[in-house]
C-alpha positions in Angstrom: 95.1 97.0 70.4 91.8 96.2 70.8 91.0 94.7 74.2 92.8 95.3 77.2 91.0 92.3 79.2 93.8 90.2 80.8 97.6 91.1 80.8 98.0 87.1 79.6 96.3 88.0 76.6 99.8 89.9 75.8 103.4 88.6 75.4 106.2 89.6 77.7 107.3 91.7 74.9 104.1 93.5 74.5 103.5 94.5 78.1 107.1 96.2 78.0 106.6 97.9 75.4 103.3 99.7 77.3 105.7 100.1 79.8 108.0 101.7 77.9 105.4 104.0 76.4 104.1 104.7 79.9 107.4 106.1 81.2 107.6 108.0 77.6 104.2 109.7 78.2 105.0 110.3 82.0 107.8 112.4 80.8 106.4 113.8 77.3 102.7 114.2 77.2 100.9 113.9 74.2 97.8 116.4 74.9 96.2 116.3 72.2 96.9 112.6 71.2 93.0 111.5 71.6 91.6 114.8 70.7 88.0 114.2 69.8 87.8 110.8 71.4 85.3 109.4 74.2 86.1 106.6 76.2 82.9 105.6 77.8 83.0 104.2 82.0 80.3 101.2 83.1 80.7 100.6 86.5 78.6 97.8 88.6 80.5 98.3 91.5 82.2 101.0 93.6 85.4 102.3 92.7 87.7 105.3 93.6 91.7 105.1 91.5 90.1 103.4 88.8 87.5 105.8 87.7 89.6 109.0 88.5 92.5 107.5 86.9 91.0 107.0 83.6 89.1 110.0 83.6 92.3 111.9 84.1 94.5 109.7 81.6 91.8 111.0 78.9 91.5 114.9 79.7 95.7 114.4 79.7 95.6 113.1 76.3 92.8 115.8 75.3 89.9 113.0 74.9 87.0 112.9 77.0 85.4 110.7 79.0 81.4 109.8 80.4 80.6 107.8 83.8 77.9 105.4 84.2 77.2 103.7 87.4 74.6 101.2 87.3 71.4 102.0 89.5 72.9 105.7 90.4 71.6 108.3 88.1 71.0 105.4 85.6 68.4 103.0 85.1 69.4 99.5 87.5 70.9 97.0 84.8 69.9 93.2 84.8 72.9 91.1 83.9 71.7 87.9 84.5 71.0 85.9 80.7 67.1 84.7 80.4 65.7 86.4 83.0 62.2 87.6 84.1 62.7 91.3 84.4 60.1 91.7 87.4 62.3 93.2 90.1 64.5 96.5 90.3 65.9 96.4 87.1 64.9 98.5 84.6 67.3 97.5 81.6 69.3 94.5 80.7 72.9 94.7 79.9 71.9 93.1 76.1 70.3 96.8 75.4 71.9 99.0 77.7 75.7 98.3 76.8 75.1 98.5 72.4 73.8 102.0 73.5 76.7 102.6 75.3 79.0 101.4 72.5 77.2 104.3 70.2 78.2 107.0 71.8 81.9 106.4 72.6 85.2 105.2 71.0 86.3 102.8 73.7 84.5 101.1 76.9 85.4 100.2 80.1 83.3 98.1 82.4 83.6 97.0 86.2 81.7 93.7 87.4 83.2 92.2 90.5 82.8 88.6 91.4 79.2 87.1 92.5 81.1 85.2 95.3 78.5 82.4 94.8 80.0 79.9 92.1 83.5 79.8 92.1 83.8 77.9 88.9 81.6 80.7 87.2 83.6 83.6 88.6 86.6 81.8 87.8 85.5 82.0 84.0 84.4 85.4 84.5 81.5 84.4 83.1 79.4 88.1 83.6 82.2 90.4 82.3 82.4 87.6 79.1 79.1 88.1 78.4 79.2 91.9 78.4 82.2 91.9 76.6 80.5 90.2 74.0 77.5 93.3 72.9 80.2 95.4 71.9 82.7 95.4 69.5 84.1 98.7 70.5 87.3 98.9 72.1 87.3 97.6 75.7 88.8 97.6 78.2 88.3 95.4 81.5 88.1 97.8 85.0 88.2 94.6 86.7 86.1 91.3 87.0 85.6 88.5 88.7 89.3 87.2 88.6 91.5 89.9 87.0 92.6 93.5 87.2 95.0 94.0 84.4 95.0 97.9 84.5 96.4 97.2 88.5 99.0 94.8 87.6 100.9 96.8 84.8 100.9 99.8 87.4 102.3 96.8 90.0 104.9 96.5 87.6 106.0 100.1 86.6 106.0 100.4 90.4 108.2 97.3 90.7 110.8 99.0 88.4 110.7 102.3 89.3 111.8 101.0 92.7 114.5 98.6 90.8 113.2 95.6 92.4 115.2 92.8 90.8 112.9 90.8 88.4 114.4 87.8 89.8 113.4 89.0 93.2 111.5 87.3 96.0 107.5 88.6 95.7 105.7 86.8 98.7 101.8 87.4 98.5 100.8 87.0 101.9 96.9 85.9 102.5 96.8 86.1 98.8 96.5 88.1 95.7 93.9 88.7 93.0 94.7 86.7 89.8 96.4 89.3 88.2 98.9 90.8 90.6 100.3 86.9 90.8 100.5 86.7 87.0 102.0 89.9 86.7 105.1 88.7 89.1 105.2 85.5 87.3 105.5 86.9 83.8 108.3 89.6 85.2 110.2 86.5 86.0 110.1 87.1 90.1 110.4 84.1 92.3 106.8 84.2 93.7 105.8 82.7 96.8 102.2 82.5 97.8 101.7 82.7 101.8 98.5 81.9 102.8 96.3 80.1 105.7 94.8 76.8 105.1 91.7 76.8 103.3 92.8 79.8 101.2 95.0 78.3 98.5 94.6 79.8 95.2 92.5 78.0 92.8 94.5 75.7 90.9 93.8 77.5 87.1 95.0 80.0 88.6 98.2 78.7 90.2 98.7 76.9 86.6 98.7 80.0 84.4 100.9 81.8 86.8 103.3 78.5 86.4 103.2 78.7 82.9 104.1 82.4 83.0 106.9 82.5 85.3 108.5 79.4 83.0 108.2 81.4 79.9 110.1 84.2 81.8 112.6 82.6 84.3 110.6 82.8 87.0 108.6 80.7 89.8 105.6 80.1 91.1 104.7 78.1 94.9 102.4 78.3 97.8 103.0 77.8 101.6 101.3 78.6 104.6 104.8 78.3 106.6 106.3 82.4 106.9 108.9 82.1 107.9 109.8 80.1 104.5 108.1 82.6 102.3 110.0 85.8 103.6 113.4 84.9 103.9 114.7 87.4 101.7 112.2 89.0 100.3 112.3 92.3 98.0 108.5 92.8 98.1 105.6 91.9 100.6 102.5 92.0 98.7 99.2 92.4 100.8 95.6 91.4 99.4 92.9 89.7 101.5 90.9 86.5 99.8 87.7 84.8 99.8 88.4 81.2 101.6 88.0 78.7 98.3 87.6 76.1 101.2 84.0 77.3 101.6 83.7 79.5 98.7 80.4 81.5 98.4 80.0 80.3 101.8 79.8 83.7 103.9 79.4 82.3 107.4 81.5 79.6 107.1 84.1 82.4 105.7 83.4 84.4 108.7 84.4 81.8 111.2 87.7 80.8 109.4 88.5 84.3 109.1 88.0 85.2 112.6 91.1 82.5 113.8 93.3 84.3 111.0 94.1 88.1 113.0 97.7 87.1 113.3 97.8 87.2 109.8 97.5 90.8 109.5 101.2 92.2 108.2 102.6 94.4 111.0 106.5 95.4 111.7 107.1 91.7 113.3 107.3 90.2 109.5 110.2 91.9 108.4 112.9 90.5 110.6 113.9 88.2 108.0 112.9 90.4 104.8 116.1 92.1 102.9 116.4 95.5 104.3 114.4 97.2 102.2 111.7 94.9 101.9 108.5 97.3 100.1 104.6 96.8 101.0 102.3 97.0 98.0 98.5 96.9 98.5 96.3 97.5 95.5 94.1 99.7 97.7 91.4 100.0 99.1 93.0 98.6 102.4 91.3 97.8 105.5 93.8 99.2 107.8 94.4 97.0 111.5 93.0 93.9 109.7 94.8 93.5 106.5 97.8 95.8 107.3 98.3 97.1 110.4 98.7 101.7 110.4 102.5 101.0 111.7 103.7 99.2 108.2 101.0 100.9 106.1 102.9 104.6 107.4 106.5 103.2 107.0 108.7 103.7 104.5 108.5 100.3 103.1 104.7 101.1 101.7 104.7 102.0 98.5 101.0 101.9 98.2 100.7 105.6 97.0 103.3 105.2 94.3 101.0 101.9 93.3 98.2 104.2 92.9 99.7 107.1 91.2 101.4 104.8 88.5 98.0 104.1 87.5 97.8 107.1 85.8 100.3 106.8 83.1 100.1 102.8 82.5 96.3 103.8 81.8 97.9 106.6 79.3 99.6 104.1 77.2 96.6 101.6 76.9 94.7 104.4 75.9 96.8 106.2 73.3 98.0 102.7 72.2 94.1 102.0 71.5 92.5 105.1 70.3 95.6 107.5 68.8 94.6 107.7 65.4 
C-alpha cells in the first residue's frame, strides 16, 4: 500500500482486511515490525488524537517518528501555486515537502479546508497538490473533505460494539465525508439529519450512494427527526459548515444561531433502540454540539472512538512500511 488518502480508494475487501490486521496487532504486537523506519508528520493545522496516535502506533512497532507543524518551530509554508512570496511565509510547500520526503520512509500531512470555495475544497485541491512532491508513502491526516484514518477507527468501533452492519447510523447536523462513506460501504442504512441549508454536497451524497449499493446498504437525507431515529443503533454527531452560504461566515453565523435545538441531548433517544451509542470524532464542543448529559452517558462511545485509532493506524503502518 502506498497511499492511504481516501478509504474509497480501497475495496470492501481491502478495508477488512486492515481491520482484521488491526484486531491481530491489538492482540499480538509486532515491536519490532518497522524497526529502522521514520514516518515523517506535516501538520497545517491543530491536532491532538491524530498526532499522538501515530506517534505511538510507530514507537509500538519499533519505528520512529518526526513532527512538523507549519509556522511553529518551522519556517511558515506557502501553499498557494504561483504566488508572490512577500508576506509571512518563508518556504513554499514545492521545496519544503521533497525535503521532508528525504529524510523519512512515509509522510503524513494535515490541511483542513479553506472554507472559501466549496468546489475547490470539495476537490481537495491543497492536499492534491502536496500529495503530488512526493512519492513517498503517504498518508492523508485529513483534508479538506476526508479523514480516512477516523473512519476505519469508526468502523472497528462499530464492530467491537457489534452494531449490526445493516443497522440504522443517523448522522445528525452532519458528518465529514468520510464517516458517511464509511457507513455506506459497511452496508448500514444511513440517514443523514440535518437543518435546511446544510444538506451534504451532492458528490458527496453520490459516492456514499454508490458505496452503500455495492454493500447492501443506503444512503438518504432528512431534516424530519423523528423519521431519522426511529430505531436507531448509532447517533452519530458532527457539526457542518452551511453549503447554503458556504464560505459565507456571517451568513453561517446567523443560520447557526436559530439551530440550538439541534444540539443532541437525552430528549432524542425516546425513539432510538435501547442501546442506541453516540460517536463524535472529537474534538467536541460540549453544550452546543452535544450536550455534557449524553456526552457522560453510557451511550458515548467517544473514548473507545479515539482509542481505536491507535491500532487501525498500526495496520496502515505495518501494512505500508513492514519490510
Amino acid at each position: 500500500m502506498k497511499r492511504f488518502l481516501d478509504l474509497a480508494d480501497f475495496e470492501r475487501d481491502q478495508v477488512l482486511s486492515l481491520l482484521e490486521l488491526a484486531r491481530r496487532l491489538e492482540k499480538q504486537p509486532e515491536p519490532r515490525a518497522l524497526a529502522g523506519r521514520i514516518l515523517g508528520l506535516l501538520f497545517f493545522n491543530p491536532s491532538l488524537r491524530t498526532l499522538a496516535s501515530f506517534q505511538a502506533a510507530m514507537a509500538r512497532l519499533g519505528g520512529n517518528s518526526f513532527v512538523i507543524t507549519a509556522g511553529q518551530g518551522s519556517w511558515q509554508l506557502e501553499t498557494r501555486p504561483g504566488v508572490v512570496m512577500d508576506g509571512a511565509a518563508a518556504e513554499h510547500v514545492r521545496e519544503g515537502i521533497p525535503a521532508l520526503g528525504a529524510y523519512c520512509d512515509a509522510l503524513g500531512i494535515r490541511a483542513f479546508a479553506a472554507g472559501r470555495d466549496l468546489a475547490s475544497d470539495l476537490a481537495d485541491t491543497t492536499f492534491n497538490a502536496m500529495a503530488s512532491l512526493t512519492d513517498k508513502p503517504l498518508i492523508n491526516l485529513e483534508s479538506a473533505v476526508n479523514h480516512p484514518c477516523q473512519a476505519l477507527a469508526d468502523w472497528k468501533t462499530l464492530d467491537d460494539l457489534a452494531v449490526p452492519r445493516a443497522g440504522r447510523f443517523v448522522l445528525p447536523l452532519a458528518v465529514p465525508a468520510a464517516a458517511l462513506h464509511m457507513a455506506a460501504l459497511r452496508g448500514m442504512e444511513v440517514i443523514v439529519l440535518r437543518p435546511e441549508g446544510f444538506a451534504l454536497p451532492g458528490a458527496i451524497m453520490e459516492r456514499a450512494r454508490r458505496a452503500a449499493a455495492a454493500s447492501g446498504g443506503s444512503v438518504r437525507e432528512t431534516a424530519e427527526r423523528e423519521d431519522a431515529l426511529a430505531g436507531a443503533e448509532v447517533l452519530y454527531v458532527k457539526e457542518w459548515g452551511a453549503t447554503a452560504c458556504y464560505g459565507d461566515s456571517e451568513a453561517d453565523a446567523r443560520l447557526r444561531s436559530t439551530l440550538t435545538g439541534w444540539c443532541v441531548r437525552n430528549d432524542w433517544f425516546g425513539i432510538t433502540a435501547r442501546q442506541c451509542r453516540v460517536m463524535h470524532c472529537l474534538p467536541v464542543r460540549r453544550n452546543t454540539a452535544i450536550a455534557d448529559e449524553v456526552l457522560d452517558s453510557a451511550r458515548s462511545v467517544v473514548q473507545r472512538e479515539a482509542y481505536n485509532r491507535l491500532p487501525v493506524q498500526m495496520a496502515v503502518l505495518h501494512q505500508m512500511l513492514k519490510p
